[in-house]
ROMAR-437906 format. One record per residue (C-alpha): x, y, z. Coordinates in steps of 0.2 Angstrom, whole numbers, plus 5000, padded with zeros to 4 digits. Each point is the difference from the previous one (the first is absolute). Example, Ala and Ser with C-alpha at 12.3 -4.5 7.8 and 13.67 -1.06 7.14 Angstrom:
# ROMAR-437906
506249785039/500650174997/
END
This chain:
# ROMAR-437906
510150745004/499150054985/500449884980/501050164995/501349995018/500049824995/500750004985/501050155002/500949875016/500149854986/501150094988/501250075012/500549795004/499949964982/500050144986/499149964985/499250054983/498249915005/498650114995/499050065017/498649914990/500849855004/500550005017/498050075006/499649834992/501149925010/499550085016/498149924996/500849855001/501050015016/498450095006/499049844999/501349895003/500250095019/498449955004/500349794994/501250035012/499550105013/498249935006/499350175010/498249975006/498550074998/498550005007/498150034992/498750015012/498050014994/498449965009/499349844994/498449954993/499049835000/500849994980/501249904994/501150134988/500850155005/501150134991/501850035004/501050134996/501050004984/501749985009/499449835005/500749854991/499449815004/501949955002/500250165014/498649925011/500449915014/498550045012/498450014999/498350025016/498350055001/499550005020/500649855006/500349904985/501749964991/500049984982/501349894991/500750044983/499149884990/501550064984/501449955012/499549915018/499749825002/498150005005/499149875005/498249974996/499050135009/501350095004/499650224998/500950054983/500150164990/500750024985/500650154991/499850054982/501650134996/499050064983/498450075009/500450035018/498849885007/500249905016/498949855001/499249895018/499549855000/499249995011/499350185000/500050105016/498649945012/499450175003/500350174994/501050135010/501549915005/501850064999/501049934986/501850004998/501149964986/501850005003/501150024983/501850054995/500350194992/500549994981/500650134991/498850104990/500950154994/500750004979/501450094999/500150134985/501650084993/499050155000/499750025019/501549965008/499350085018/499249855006/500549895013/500149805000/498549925007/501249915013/500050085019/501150185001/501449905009/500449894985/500050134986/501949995000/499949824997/499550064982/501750064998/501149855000/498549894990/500350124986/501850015000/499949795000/499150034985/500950134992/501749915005/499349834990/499750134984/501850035002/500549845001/500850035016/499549845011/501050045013/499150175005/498549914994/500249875014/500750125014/498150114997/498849864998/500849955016/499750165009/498150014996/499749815003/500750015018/499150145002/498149944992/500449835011/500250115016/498450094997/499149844995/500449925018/499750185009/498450004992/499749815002/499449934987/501649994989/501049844992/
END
């Protein structure tokens, strides 16, 4: 489903007088707020060298991490882990990209592996109302009902309100244990 099918589904459950302006900034916000609840992983694969710092795509943020091996050794989140005193830890800086060792890889050549959870990295714009959600093609519809909560709560109407958020929460929390890494 495209923002446009979306919203077009929204105001058939509740009509309303809220500018299409409005509701794309909404849709950002569900858009992001899928993936905090919904943990899909990723993975980012790159040959290592004997350095200690390594560029990471720009999807990557420290928080999204939860894996990280060059050869044989396993790296601990120095940000989030308990480590004990040398112990392997990386640490991630969400600002530049940059992955840090210590220690650095032994040798250059091995294979490196960063496991990390998708985030949403599509801005919606009322003027392009083609695009998809960043969430997999199976949860589009899932949209639907978070916008109606939304639209229902402008209303004032709780109840509807209630009955929607319901909906897509059941569903995000389904799709968080299928993809195992949910709440």
């Amino acid at each position: 489903m495209n923002l446009q099918e979306i919203i077009e589904e929204a105001d058939i459950l509740v009509p309303n007088e809220i500018p299409t302006a409005d509701k794309v900034m909404q849709l950002n916000a569900i858009n992001q707020d899928f993936f905090n609840v919904v943990k899909i992983p990723k993975l980012y694969r790159f040959t290592g060298t004997a350095a200690d710092e390594y560029t990471l795509p720009s999807d990557v943020r420290e928080k999204n991490i939860d894996y990280a091996q060059i050869g044989v050794l396993k790296y601990r989140s120095l940000d989030s882990d308990i480590v004990a005193p040398l112990q392997n830890v990386f640490s991630f800086d969400d600002e530049t990209s940059k992955l840090t060792l210590s220690p650095a890889p032994y040798t250059s050549g091995l294979q490196g592996i960063v496991r990390y959870y998708r985030i949403a990295t599509t801005t919606f714009v009322s003027t392009n109302l083609n695009v998809t959600p960043d969430a997999p093609a199976e949860y589009h519809w899932t949209f639907v009902p978070a916008l109606a909560s939304w639209l229902a709560n402008t209303q004032n109407d709780s109840g509807n309100a209630a009955n929607y958020e319901a909906q897509y929460r059941s569903a995000w929390n389904t799709a968080a244990q299928n993809y195992g890494g949910g709440t």
